[in-house]
N, C-alpha and C positions, 0 to 999 in steps of 0.2 A: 643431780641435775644442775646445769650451771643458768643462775640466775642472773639475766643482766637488766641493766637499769634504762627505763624510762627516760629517751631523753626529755628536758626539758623543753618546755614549749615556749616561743619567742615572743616578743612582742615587735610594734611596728619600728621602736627605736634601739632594737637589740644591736650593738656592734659587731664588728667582728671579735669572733675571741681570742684575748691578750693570754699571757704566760701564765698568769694566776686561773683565767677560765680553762687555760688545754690542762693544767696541773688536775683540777676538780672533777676534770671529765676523766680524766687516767684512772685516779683516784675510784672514782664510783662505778669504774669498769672491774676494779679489782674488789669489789664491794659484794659480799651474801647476800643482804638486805640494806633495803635506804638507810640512809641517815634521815637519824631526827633529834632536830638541834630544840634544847634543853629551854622553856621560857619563848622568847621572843613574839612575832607575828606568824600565825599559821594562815595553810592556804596555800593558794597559786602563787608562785613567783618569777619575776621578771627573769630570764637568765640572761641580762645583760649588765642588771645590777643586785639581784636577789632580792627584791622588793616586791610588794605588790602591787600586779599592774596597775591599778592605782593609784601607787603614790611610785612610779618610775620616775627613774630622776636621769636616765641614757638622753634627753635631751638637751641636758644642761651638764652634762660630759664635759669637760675642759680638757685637752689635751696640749702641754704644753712642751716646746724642742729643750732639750736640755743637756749640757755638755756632760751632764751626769749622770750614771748609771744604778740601775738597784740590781741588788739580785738577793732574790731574799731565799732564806732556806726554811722551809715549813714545816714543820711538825706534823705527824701522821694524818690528823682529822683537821688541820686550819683551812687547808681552802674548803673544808665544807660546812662551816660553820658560815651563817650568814651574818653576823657582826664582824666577822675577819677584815682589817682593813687593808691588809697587804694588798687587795682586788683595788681598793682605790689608785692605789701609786700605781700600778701597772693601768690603769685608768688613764689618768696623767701624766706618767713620764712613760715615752714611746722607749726607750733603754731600759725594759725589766724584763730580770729574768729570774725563773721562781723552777727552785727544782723539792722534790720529796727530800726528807731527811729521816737516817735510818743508820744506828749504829755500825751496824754491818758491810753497808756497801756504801757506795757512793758514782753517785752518776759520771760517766765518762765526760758527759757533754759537760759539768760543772767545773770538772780541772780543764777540759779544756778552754773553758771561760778564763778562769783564773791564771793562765798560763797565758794567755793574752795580749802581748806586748803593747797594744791600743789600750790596755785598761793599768789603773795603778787600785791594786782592789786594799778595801780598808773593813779590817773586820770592826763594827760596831757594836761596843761593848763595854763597862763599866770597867775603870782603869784599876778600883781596888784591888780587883779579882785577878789581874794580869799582872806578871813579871814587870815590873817601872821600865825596863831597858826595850822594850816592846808600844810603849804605850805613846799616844800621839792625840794632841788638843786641837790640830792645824791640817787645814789639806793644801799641801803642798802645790804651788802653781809652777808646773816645769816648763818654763821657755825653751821653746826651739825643739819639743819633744812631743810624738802623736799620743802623750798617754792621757786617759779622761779619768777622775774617779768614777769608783765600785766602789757603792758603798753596801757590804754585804751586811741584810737585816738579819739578824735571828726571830724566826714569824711563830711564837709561842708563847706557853705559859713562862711567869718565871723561872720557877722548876726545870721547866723544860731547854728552859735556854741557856743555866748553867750548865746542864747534862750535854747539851749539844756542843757548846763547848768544846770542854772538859775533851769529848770523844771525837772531834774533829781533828784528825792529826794535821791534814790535810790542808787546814788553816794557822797551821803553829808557827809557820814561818811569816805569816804577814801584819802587816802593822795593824794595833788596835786604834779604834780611834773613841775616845771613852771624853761622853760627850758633858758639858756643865750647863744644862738650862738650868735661867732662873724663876720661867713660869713653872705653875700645877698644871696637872692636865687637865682639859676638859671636855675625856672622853667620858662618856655617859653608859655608854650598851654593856662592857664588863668592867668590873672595878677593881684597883690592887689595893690595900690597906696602905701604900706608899705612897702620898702625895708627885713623890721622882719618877717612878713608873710610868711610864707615855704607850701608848697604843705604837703601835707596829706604823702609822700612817702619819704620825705626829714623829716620833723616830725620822720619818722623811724629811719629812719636812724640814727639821733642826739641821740634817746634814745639808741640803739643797741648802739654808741659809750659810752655813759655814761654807760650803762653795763658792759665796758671792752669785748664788742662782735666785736673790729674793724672791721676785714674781711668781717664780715656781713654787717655791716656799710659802708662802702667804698663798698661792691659788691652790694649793693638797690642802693647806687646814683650813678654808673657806669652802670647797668640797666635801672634808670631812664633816662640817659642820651642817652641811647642805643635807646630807646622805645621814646622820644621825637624829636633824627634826624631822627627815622623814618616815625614817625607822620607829623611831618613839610616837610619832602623829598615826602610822597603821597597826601599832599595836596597841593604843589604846582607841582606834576606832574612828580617830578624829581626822578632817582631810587636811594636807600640808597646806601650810602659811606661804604662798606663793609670795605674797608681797612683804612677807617678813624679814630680818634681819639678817639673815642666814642666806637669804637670794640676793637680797641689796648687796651683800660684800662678796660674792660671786660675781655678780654683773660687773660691777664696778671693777674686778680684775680684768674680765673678759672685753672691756673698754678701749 
C-alpha cells in the first residue's frame, strides 16, 4: 500500500516555496513513513520555516537581490531535518538552487545549471583535500562578461561531504574554492568537534563576503542568528526575545 505524506499545514506568514522547500516536499513523497528528527522542538510546525507556529520567524524573512548564486547539493535526509540551514540561504538569496544528491545518478536539471554560461560555478570545499592546481582563494570579477558566481554548497555531514565529493565526477572539472575564515562558528543546533567547521548557512555567507556582496553576507548570519534563538527559545519552552540582540541586528540590516 503506498503511503503518502501529510501535507504540512501553513501558517498566515508562510511564503511561497523556495528550492530547499520543493526539494523536502519531493523527498517526503518518496518517503514509507515520516521523518522524525532526532532531539529538537516537537509538535506542529510552521512549513515556511519549520518552527513552531509560535515562535515563526516568515515575518522577518529578509530577502535580499544578489549577483550571486547558491546551489547547494543535499544529502539524502538534509532538507528534512529541521536545523538544516541550507532553507535559510534559499530564504535569502532569490539565486538558490538545491537538487538531492546520490552516488548513482545525478539530476539533468543540475548539469544543466552547471553548464550555464551566465554562471562561473565554484565548488566549495577545503583546499587540503583537492589537487593545489584546482584550488582557488578569490572570485574572480570578469568584466565585460554575463557570468555571476555558483557557489556550489556541499549540504551535509562531514563524512558525508567528503563522500560527495570524492563521487562527483561531475564536478571534477571546476574550480574549488577552499575558503580561510578566521572566526569559530556560532552555530549552536548541531556541533562538529572542529572549531573550522561552519554550518551549511554560515558557509554562505563567507562566500557572499568574498564576492564583495557584504550586506547580504552579514543579513544570512543575522538571520541565522534570528532563526537559531528561536529554535533553542521553542525547545526549551521559552517565548523569543523579540527585542533582543539577535532582532536588533536584523532590523538594523533591513534599515
Amino acid at each position: 500500500m503506498l503511503v503518502m505524506p501529510v501535507p504540512p499545514r501553513t501558517t498566515a506568514h508562510s511564503p511561497e516555496p523556495h528550492a530547499v522547500s520543493r526539494l523536502r516536499t519531493a523527498r517526503l513523497a518518496r518517503s514509507a513513513k515520516p521523518f522524525l528528527a532526532r532531539g529538537g522542538i516537537k509538535g506542529e510546525r510552521c512549513a515556511g520555516c519549520r518552527l513552531l507556529p509560535s515562535h515563526c520567524i516568515c515575518s522577518f524573512r529578509p530577502i535580499v537581490p544578489t549577483q550571486s548564486g547558491m546551489c547547494l547539493l543535499m544529502a539524502d535526509i538534509e532538507p528534512l531535518k529541521p536545523s538544516n540551514t541550507g532553507w535559510l540561504i534559499a530564504d535569502v538569496v532569490p539565486d538558490t538552487f538545491a537538487f538531492g544528491w546520490a552516488r548513482t545518478e545525478v539530476d539533468p536539471a543540475l548539469l544543466t545549471l552547471l553548464a550555464d554560461p551566465h554562471w562561473q560555478p565554484y565548488v566549495v570545499f577545503p583546499g587540503e583535500f583537492v589537487a593545489p592546481e584546482r584550488v582557488v582563494q578569490t572570485v574572480e570579477t570578469q568584466q565585460g562578461t554575463p557570468k555571476r558566481p555558483l557557489f556550489i554548497l556541499l549540504d551535509a555531514t562531514w563524512p558525508e561531504a567528503r563522500k560527495m565529493f570524492r563521487k562527483s565526477p561531475y564536478l571534477n572539472a571546476l574550480p574549488v574554492l577552499s575558503l580561510n575564515p578566521e572566526q569559530v562558528s556560532r552555530y549552536q543546533l548541531r556541533r562538529s568537534r572542529r572549531g573550522d567547521h561552519f554550518c551549511t548557512s554560515e558557509v554562505a555567507s563567507l562566500c557572499l563576503d568574498l564576492a564583495a556582496e557584504t550586506h547580504a553576507a552579514q543579513t544570512l548570519q543575522a538571520y541565522l542568528d534570528v532563526y537559531t534563538h528561536h529554535y533553542v527559545q521553542a525547545k526549551h519552552q521559552l517565548p523569543p526575545a523579540l527585542d533582543g540582540a539577535e532582532h536588533a541586528a536584523l532590523q538594523a540590516l533591513r534599515c
